[in-house]
N, C-alpha and C positions, 0 to 999 in steps of 0.2 A: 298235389298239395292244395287245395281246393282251387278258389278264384284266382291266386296268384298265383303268376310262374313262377315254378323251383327256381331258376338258376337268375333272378330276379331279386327274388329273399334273399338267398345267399349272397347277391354282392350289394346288397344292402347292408348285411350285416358284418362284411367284411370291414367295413371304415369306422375305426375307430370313433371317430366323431356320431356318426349316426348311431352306435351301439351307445355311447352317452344319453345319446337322446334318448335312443329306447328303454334304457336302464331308467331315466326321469319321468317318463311315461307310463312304466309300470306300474306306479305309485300314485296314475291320476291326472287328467288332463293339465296340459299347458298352453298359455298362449307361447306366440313365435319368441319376442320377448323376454320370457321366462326361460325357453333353450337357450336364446341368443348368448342369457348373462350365465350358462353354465362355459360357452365354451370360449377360446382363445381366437374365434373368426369374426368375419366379419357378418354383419344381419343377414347379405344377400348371399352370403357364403350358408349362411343358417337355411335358409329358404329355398336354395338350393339342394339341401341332405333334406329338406322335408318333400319335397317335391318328388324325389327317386322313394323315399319310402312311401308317400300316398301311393306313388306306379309300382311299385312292389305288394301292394296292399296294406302293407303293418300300419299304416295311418290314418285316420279317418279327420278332414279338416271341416267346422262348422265355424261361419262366420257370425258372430254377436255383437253386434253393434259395429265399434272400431276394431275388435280383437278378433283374432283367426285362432280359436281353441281348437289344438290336437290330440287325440285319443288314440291311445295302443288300441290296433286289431289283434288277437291275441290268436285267433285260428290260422295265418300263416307260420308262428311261433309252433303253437303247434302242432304244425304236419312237419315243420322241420326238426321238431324234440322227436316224433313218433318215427320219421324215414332213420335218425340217427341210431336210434334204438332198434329198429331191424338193424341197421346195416352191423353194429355192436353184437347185435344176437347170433347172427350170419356168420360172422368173425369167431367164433367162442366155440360155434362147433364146427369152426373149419381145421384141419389137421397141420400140425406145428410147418412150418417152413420143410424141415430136415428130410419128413416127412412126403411132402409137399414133391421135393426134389425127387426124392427117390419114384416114385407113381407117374413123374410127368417123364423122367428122362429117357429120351428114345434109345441114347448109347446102350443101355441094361437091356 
């Protein structure tokens, strides 16, 4: 999944909160700030959920004067859109369950 580890991303994107962010991110850089006032935590609770996604990769933070502006990394996104869609394609030509029973089970 390139620079970032897989199982990294995904529990980045597990927490509700940090999906907030990155849904506000899509849309364009933010300072801390500007997440802070979306969500119900507290700042260092905010800086916190950025801090796992900079180490997950999906963040890129640049400092500007007083403000810490963050940016969607969008190539962790997607290697995790591209792994989902094999694992869906994998799935679609795998044989129904019923199927599945009958080929595996050793009693027949």
């Amino acid at each position: 999944m390139g620079h970032a580890e897989p199982d990294a991303v995904f529990t980045a994107v597990a927490d509700a909160s940090r999906r907030r962010m990155i849904a506000r991110l899509a849309h364009g850089p933010a300072t801390t700030g500007q997440l802070a006032e979306l969500l119900p935590i507290s700042r260092p609770a905010v800086s916190q959920h950025l801090k796992l996604l900079q180490d997950a990769g999906l963040v890129h933070t640049t400092a500007v004067g007083r403000h810490r502006w963050h940016e969607l990394a969008r190539d962790p996104l997607l290697a995790v859109s591209h792994w989902a869609g094999e694992m869906a394609a994998r799935q679609s030509k795998a044989p129904p369950a019923n199927l599945r029973k009958e080929r595996h089970d050793p009693a027949r």
